[in-house]
ROTI-524952 format. One line per 10 residues: for each residue y, z, x of C-alpha. Coordinates in steps of 0.2 Angstrom, whole numbers, padded with zeros to 4 digits. Each point is the difference from the previous one (the first is absolute). Last residue first. Example, Ala and Ser with C-alpha at 12.3 -4.5 7.8 and 13.67 -1.06 7.14 Angstrom:
<recs>
-0005:0036:0068 | -0017:0003:-0006 $
</recs>
This chain:
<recs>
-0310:-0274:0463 | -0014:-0008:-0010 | -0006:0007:-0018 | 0017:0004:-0002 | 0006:0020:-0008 | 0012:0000:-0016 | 0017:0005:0007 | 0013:-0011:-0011 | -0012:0009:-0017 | -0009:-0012:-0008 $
0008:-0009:-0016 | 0000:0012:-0018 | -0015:-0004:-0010 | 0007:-0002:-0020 | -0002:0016:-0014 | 0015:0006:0005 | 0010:-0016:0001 | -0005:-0006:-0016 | -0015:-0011:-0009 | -0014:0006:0011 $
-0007:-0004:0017 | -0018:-0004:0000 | -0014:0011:0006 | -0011:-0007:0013 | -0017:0007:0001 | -0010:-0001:0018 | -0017:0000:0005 | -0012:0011:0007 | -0017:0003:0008 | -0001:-0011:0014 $
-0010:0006:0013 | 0015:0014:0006 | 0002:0004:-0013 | -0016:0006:-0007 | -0003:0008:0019 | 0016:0010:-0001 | -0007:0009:-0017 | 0015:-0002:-0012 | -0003:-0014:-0010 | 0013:-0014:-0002 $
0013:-0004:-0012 | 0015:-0003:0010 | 0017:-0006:-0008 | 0012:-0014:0001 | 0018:0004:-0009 | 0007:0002:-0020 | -0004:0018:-0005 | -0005:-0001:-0020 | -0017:-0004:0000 | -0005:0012:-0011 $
-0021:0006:0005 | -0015:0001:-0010 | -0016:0007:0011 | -0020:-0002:-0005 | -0013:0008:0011 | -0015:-0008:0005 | -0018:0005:0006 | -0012:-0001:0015 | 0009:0012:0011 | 0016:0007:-0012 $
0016:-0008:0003 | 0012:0012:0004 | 0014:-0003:-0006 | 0018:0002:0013 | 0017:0001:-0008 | -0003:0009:-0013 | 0004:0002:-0019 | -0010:0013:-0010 | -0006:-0008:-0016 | 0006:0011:-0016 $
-0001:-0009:-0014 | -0006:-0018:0004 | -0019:0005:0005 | -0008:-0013:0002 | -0020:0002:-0006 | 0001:-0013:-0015 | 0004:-0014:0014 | -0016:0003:0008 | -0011:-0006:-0014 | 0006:-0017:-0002 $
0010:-0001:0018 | -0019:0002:0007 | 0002:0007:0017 | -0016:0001:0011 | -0006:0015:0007 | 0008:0019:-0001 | 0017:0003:-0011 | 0017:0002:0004 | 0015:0000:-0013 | 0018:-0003:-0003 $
0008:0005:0017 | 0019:-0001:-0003 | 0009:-0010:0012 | 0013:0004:0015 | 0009:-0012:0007 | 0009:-0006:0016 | -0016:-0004:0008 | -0019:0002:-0007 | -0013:0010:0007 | -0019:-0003:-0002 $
-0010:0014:0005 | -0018:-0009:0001 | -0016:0008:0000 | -0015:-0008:0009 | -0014:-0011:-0005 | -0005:-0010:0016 | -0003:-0016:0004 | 0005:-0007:-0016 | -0003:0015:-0013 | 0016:-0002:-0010 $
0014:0010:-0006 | 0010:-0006:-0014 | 0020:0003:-0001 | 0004:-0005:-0017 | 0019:-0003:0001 | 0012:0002:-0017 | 0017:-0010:0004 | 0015:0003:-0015 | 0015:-0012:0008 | 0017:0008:0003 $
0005:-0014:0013 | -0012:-0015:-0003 | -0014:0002:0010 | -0006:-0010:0018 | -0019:0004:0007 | 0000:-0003:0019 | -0014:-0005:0012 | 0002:-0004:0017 | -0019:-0009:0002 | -0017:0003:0010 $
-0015:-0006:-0009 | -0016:0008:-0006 | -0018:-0004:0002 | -0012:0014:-0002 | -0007:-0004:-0019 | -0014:-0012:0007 | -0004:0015:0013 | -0001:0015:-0011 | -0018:0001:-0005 | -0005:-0002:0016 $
-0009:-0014:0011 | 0010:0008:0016 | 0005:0018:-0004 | 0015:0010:-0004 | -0007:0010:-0012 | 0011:0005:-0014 | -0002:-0014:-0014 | -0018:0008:-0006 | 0010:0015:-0004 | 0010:-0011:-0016 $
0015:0004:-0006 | 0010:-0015:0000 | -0015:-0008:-0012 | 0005:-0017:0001 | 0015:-0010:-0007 | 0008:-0014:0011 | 0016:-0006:0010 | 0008:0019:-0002 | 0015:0003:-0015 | 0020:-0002:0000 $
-0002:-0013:0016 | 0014:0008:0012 | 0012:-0016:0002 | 0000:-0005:0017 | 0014:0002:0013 | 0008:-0011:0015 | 0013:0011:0007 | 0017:-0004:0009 | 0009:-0008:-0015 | 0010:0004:-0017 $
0012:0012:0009 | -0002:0015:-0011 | -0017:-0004:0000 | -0003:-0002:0017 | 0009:0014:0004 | -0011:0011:-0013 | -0017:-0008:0010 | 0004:0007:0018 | 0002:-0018:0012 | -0008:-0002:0015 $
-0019:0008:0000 | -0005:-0002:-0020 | -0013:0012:-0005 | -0014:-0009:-0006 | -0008:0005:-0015 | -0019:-0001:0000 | -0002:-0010:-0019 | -0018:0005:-0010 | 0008:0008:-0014 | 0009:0014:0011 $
-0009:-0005:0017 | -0006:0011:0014 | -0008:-0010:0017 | -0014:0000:0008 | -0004:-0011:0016 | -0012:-0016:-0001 | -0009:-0011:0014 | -0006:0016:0008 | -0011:0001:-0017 | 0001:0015:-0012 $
-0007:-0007:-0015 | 0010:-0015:0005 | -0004:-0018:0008 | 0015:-0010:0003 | 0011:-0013:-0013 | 0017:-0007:0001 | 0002:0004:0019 | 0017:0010:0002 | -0006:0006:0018 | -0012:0013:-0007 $
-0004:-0002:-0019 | 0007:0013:-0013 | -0010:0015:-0008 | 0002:0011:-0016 | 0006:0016:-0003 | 0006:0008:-0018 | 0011:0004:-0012 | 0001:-0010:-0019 | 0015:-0002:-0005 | 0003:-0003:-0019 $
0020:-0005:-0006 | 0005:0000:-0016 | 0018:-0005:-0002 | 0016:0003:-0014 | -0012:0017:-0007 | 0009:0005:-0018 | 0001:0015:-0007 | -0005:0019:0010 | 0008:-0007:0016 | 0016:-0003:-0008 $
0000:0017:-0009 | -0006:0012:0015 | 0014:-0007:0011 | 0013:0012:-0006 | -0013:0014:0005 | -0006:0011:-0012 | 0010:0010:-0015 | 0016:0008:0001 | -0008:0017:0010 | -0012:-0006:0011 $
-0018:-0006:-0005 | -0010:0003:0019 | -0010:-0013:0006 | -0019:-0001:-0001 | -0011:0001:0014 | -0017:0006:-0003 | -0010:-0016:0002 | 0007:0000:0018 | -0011:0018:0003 | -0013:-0008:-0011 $
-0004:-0014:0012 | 0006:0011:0016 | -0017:0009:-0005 | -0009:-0015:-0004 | 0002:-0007:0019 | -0013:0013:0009 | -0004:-0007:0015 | 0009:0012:0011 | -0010:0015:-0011 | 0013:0010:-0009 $
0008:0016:0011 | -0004:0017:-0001 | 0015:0009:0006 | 0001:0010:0016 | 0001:0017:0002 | 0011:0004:0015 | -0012:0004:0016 | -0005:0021:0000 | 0009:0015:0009 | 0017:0002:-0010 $
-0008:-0006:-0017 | -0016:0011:0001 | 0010:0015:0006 | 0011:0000:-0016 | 0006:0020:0006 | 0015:-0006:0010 | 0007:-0007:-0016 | 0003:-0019:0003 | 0021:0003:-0002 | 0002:-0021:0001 $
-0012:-0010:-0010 | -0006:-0014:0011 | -0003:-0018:-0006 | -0008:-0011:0014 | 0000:-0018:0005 | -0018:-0010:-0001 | -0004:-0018:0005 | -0016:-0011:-0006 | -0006:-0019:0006 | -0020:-0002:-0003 $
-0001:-0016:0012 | 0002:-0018:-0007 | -0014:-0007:-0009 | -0001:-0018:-0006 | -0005:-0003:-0019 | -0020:0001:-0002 | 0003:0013:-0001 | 0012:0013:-0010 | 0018:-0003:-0003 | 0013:0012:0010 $
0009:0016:-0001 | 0011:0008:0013 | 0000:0021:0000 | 0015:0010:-0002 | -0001:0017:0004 | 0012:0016:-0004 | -0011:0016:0008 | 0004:0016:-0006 | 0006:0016:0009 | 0001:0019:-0009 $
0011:0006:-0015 | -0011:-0003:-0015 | 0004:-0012:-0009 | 0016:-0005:-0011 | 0011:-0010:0013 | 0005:-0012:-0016 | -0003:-0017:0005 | 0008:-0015:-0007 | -0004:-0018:0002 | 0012:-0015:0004 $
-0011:-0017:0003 | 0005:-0015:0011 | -0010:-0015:0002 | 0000:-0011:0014 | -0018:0003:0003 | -0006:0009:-0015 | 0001:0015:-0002 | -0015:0010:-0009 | 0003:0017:-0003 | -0013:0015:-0004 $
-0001:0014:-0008 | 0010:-0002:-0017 | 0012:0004:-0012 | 0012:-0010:-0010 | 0019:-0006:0000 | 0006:-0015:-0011 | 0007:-0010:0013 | 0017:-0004:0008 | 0005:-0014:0010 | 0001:0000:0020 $
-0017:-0010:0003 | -0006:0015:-0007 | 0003:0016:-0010 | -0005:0016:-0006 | -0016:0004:0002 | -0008:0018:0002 | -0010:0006:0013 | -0011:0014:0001 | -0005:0010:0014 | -0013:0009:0008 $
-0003:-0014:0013 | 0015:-0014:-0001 | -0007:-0018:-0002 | 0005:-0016:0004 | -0011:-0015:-0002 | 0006:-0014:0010 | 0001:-0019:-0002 | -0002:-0010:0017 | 0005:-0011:0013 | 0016:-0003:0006 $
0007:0019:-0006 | 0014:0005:-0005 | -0006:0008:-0015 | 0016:0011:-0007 | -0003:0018:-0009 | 0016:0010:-0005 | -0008:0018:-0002 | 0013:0009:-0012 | -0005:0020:0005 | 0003:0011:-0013 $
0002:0020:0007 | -0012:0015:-0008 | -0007:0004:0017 | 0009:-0007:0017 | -0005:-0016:0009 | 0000:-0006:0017 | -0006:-0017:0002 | -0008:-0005:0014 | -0004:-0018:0007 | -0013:0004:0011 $
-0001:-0003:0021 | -0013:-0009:0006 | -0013:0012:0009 | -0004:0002:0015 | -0019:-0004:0004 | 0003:-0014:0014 | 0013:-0009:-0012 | -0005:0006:-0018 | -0001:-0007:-0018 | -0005:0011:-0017 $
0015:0012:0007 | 0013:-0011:-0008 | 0008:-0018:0005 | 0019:0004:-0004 | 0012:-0011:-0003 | 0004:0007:-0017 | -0019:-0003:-0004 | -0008:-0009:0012 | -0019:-0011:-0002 | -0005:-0005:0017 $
-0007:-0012:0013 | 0008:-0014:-0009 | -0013:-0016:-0003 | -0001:-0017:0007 | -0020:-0002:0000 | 0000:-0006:-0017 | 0007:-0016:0005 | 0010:-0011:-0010 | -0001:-0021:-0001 | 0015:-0007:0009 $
0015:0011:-0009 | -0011:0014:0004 | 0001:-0002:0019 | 0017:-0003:-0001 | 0003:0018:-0009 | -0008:0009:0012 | 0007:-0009:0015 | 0018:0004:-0007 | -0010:0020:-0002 | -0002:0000:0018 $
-0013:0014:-0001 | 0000:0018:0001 | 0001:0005:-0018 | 0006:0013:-0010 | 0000:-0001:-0018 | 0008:0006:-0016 | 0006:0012:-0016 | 0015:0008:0000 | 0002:0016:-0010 | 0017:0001:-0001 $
0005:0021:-0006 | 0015:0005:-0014 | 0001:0018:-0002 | 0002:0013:-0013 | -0006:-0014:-0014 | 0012:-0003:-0016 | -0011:0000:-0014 | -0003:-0015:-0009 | 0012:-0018:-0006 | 0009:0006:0019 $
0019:0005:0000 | 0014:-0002:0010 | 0008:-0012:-0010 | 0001:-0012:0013 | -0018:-0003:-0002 | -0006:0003:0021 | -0008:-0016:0009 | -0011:0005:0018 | -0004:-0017:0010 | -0015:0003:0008 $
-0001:-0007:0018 | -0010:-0015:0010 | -0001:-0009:0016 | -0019:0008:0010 | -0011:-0011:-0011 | 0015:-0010:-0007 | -0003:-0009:0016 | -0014:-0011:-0009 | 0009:-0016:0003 | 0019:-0001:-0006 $
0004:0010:-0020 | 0005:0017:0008 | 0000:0016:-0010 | 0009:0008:-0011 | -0004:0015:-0013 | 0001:0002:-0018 | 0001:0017:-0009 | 0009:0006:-0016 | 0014:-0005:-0011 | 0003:-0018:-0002 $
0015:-0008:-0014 | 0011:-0006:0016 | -0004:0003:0020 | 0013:-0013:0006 | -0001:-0012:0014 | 0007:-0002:0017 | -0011:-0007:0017 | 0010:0000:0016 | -0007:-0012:0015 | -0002:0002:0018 $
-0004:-0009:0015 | -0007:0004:0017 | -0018:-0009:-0007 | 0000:-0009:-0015 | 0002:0005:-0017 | -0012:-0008:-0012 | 0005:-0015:-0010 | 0003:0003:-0017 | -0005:0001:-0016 | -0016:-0006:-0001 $
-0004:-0004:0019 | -0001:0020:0002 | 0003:0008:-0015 | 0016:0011:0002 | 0005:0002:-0016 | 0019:-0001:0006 | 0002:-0018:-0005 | -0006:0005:-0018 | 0014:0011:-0003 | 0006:-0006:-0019 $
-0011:0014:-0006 | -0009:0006:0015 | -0014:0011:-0009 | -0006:0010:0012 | -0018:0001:0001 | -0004:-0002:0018 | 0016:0001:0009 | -0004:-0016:0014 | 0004:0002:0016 | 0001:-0015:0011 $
-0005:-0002:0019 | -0003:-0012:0013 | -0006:0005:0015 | 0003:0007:0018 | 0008:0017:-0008 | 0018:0006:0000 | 0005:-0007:-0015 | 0015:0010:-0007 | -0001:0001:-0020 | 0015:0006:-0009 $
-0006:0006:-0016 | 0013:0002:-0013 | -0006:0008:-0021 | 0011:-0001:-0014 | -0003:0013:-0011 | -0003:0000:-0017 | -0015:0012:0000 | 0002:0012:0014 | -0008:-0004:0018 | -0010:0007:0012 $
-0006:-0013:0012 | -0015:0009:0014 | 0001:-0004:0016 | -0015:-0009:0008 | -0018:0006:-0002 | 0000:0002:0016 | 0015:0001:0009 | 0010:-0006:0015 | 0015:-0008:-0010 | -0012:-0011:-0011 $
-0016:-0003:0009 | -0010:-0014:0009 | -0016:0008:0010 | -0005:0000:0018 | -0017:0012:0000 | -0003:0014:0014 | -0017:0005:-0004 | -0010:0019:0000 | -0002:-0004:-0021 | 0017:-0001:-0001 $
0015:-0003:0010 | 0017:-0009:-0006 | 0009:-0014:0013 | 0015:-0005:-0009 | 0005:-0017:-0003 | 0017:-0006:-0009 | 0009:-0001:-0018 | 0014:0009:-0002 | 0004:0005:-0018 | 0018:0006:-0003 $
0003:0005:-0017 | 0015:0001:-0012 $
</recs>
C-alpha cells in the first residue's frame, strides 16, 4: 500500500524559485519496491489544479487494464480535490520499471522506479552489496501543460528544460551565481557490487551513461533478464530501463558518473548540448592519495552528442538470458506462425490551419507539424477514454490503423529533412488527424516493423507498447526489406522489452502475444512524438473463459466531468 499525494511544491535551481507538480513533496517521486507476485495499492490523493493519472510504465496489468493509467485511453484523469486507488499485480517480472504520469508533459517532474525483487531471493548473477536508482531526467522552469500545447499545435524547439538531473540532482556542470548545483553522490567502498538501476525519465532525450574508471556489466532491462556483458558506455533510451553492475574495483579516490543527451546531426533541429554528472566516492581515501582529495572527480569520456552508431550496437547487444527449463514460454508461438503483420512507418508531417483541405507547406504559416504513425496524427479523444468506449460500445469514434503507410518512397532519405518551401518533403507532408486503433483476436501472434523516416527530421524513436512486453527480433539502418531482413531475426534468444528503440533512419522489427484483453498505448516516448501524434492504440480481445476475458471498471473509475 502507498499514499501518493499529488500537489505543487516550489523547488529552487539555477538561482529560481520554480512551482513544480510532485508526488508527496519529492522529486523524483517515491520509489515502489515490490516482490514478484505482489499485489500492488496506490491511493492517489489529487492535490494539484489538474488532471492527473499515473501510469506503471511496463507493468504487465493482466486483467488490470483500467488501472493502466493512460490518460483518455484507459481512463479519465483524476480531477482536482479527488482521489482514486489503482491495484494490480506485479506477476512473471523481476527487475526495474518506473511510473510516471500519462496527462500533458507533467511526467517531467511526476515519476518514480518501480523496484521488483525475484521472490526467490536470488538474482540469475551475482548478488550485488547494494542496490542504487540511477534516475535519469530534466529540470525545467516552464509551464510544462503549455509546453505540451504548444507541441500539440506544431512544436517549438525553443521549449527546452534548463537542465539535465540525475537523481534530482542538476550537478556542478550548472551554477546559480557561481555555486554549484549539488551532485548526486554515491558512496562506494572497494571490492563491493553495486546493481545501478538506470531509468530515463526524461521528455526529451536518450542518454549515454557512463561511470569514469569503471566497467559495467549488463544484466537486465525493461525488468527481464539479459545475457550479461561488458561495456563502457550505456545507452537508455527514453522510457527505457536498463540494470548494470558495477564492481568498486578502482583505485580508491572520486570519479565522475555522467550522462550526456544524444541527438541526430544537422540538418535536423538542434536543442542545446544537455549533460548531468553525480559522483562515486570510495570511502577511506588514503590520507596520502593527494591528487584524488585536492583535484575535481575524474570524469568519463563521453561519445560525441551526435553520435547515434554507438546506442546502434549497444541495442544490437541485447540478448535475453536462457534460464534454466528452456526460454520463455512465449518463445514458441512467436517463433511459428505470425496472425498479423503490421509496418509503421514514424514520422512528421503537416496539417492545414483552420481544417482547410489544402494550404501551403514546406514550413508555411498556413500549415503546423504534426507526428504520424503511417501518415495518421492520433487524436486523443476529450470526453470519453478509449477502453470505456469499448466496454460500452460508444463514446469514441475510431479509425482502423492502416497496416502499411499510403505510398512507398525512400523513408530514409536526408533530402526529406529540411523543412523548406519548394522542398523535397512538401508533396509527402500532408497527414490527417484520426483516433486510430488496431483490434486482435485474443492470443493473436503480432510482429511490428517500426520504420524510422526522414520527414522533417530523422530522429530516434523509443516506441513503447502497453500491457505487453514483445521480443525485439532485429534492427538494422535504412530501409527494410522483409526479403533480406527477415534472415537477420533472431528467434533464439531475443531480449523482450517494453520500450525499442528505433534506430534514427532505420527499423527495428518486434513480435508480441496478444494475450491481455483491454485498450493499450503504443506511442513513442519523447513527449514531443506524443504529443504531435505519434501513437495509436491495440485492442486485445477477451478470451474464451473468465480469466482470459476484461473484467468491468472498477465502481470508482475517475469522470472526465465532475
Amino acid at each position: 500500500h502507498h499514499p501518493f499525494f499529488v500537489s505543487q511544491v516550489r523547488m529552487r535551481h539555477l538561482c529560481n524559485d520554480t512551482l513544480v507538480t510532485v508526488v508527496n513533496g519529492q522529486f523524483p517521486g517515491p520509489a515502489l519496491e515490490a516482490t514478484e507476485g505482489d499485489t500492488v495499492v496506490v491511493h492517489l490523493v489529487n492535490q494539484s489544479p489538474y488532471g492527473i493519472t499515473i501510469h506503471w510504465h511496463g507493468v504487465k496489468q493482466r486483467l488490470t487494464c483500467w488501472a493502466d493509467g493512460a490518460g483518455m485511453i484507459t481512463q479519465c484523469p483524476i480531477q482536482p480535490n479527488t482521489t482514486f486507488t489503482y491495484r494490480f499485480d506485479v506477476s512473471g517480472q523481476e527487475g526495474t520499471l518506473w511510473w510516471h504520469s500519462h496527462v500533458s508533459a507533467l511526467r517531467a517532474t511526476l515519476h518514480g522506479i518501480i523496484v521488483i525483487r525475484p521472490r526467490s531471493g536470488t538474482y540469475p548473477f551475482p548478488k550485488p552489496d547494494v542496490e542504487v536508482p540511477v534516475i535519469i531526467g530534466e529540470w525545467w522552469q516552464r509551464d510544462l501543460i503549455k509546453v505540451d500545447k504548444n507541441f500539440s499545435i506544431g512544436g517549438s524547439f525553443d521549449d527546452n528544460p534548463a537542465a539535465a538531473t540525475i537523481n534530482g540532482k542538476l550537478g556542478d556542470l550548472y551554477n546559480c551565481s557561481g555555486v554549484a548545483e549539488d551532485n548526486f553522490v554515491l558512496d562506494v567502498e572497494p571490492g563491493k557490487t553495486y546493481l545501478l538501476r538506470l531509468v530515463n525519465a526524461a521528455l526529451f532525450s536518450e542518454y549515454y551513461f557512463k561511470v569514469a574508471g569503471h566497467k559495467l556489466t549488463v544484466v537486465g532491462a525493461d525488468a527481464s533478464y539479459l545475457r550479461p556483458f561488458t561495456t563502457e558506455v550505456v545507452a537508455v533510451a527514453a522510457g527505457e530501463t536498463i540494470d548494470v553492475l558495477m564492481v568498486a574495483d578502482a583505485p580508491p579516490c572520486r570519479y565522475y558518473m555522467a550522462a550526456l543527451a544524444n541527438q541526430p546531426p544537422v540538418p535536423d533541429p538542434q536543442i542545446p548540448v544537455f549533460i548531468s554528472r553525480g559522483v562515486v566516492q570510495y570511502n577511506n581515501i588514503p590520507s596520502d592519495a593527494q591528487n584524488c582529495t585536492e583535484k575535481s572527480p575524474l570524469m568519463p569520456e563521453m561519445p560525441d552528442q551526435h553520435d547515434t552508431i554507438t546506442t546502434f550496437y549497444f541495442h544490437g547487444n541485447l540478448t535475453g538470458l536462457q534460464q534454466p527449463g528452456g526460454g520463455h514460454p512465449l518463445l514458441p508461438q512467436v517463433r511459428g506462425r505470425v496472425d498479423e503483420r503490421l509496418f509503421l512507418t514514424l514520422g512528421k508531417g503537416s496539417m492545414c490551419t483552420h481544417n482547410k483541405t489544402s494550404c501551403k507547406r514546406g514550413g508555411s504559416n498556413e500549415s503546423f507539424e504534426v507526428a504520424y504513425i503511417n501518415n495518421v496524427s492520433f487524436h486523443l479523444p476529450e470526453t470519453t477514454a478509449v477502453l470505456e468506449a469499448r466496454y460500452y460500445g460508444s463514446g469514441v469514434a475510431v479509425e482502423q490503423l492502416p497496416s502499411m503507410p499510403p505510398r512507398a518512397f525512400n523513408f530514409t532519405d536526408t533530402a526529406l529533412i529540411p523543412v523548406v518551401p519548394g522542398g523535397k518533403m512538401e508533396e509527402l507532408e500532408p497527414t490527417r488527424k484520426a483516433t486510430t486503433t488496431r483490434r486482435f483476436a485474443h492470443n493473436a501472434t503480432v510482429e511490428v516493423v517500426f520504420q524510422s523516416t526522414a520527414t522533417m527530421q530523422s530522429d530516434s524513436n523509443p516506441m513503447h507498447l502497453h500491457g505487453h512486453d514483445f521480443f525485439v527480433l532485429a534492427q538494422g539502418h535504412g530501409n527494410y526489406d522483409a526479403g533480406r531482413d527477415v534472415r537477420s531475426y533472431n528467434l533464439v534468444d531475443p531480449p523482450m522489452k517494453n520500450t525499442v528503440q528505433v534506430p534514427r533512419l532505420g527499423w527495428a522489427a518486434i513480435r508480441f502475444v496478444a494475450d491481455n484483453p483491454g485498450a493499450w498505448f503504443l506511442h513513442c516516448h519523447f513527449e514531443f512524438h506524443i504529443a504531435m501524434g505519434m501513437a495509436t492504440v491495440f485492442e486485445v480481445d477477451s478470451g474464451p473463459t473468465l480469466e482470459t476475458t476484461l473484467p468491468p471498471p472498477p465502481s470508482d473509475l475517475p469522470k472526465c466531468t465532475r
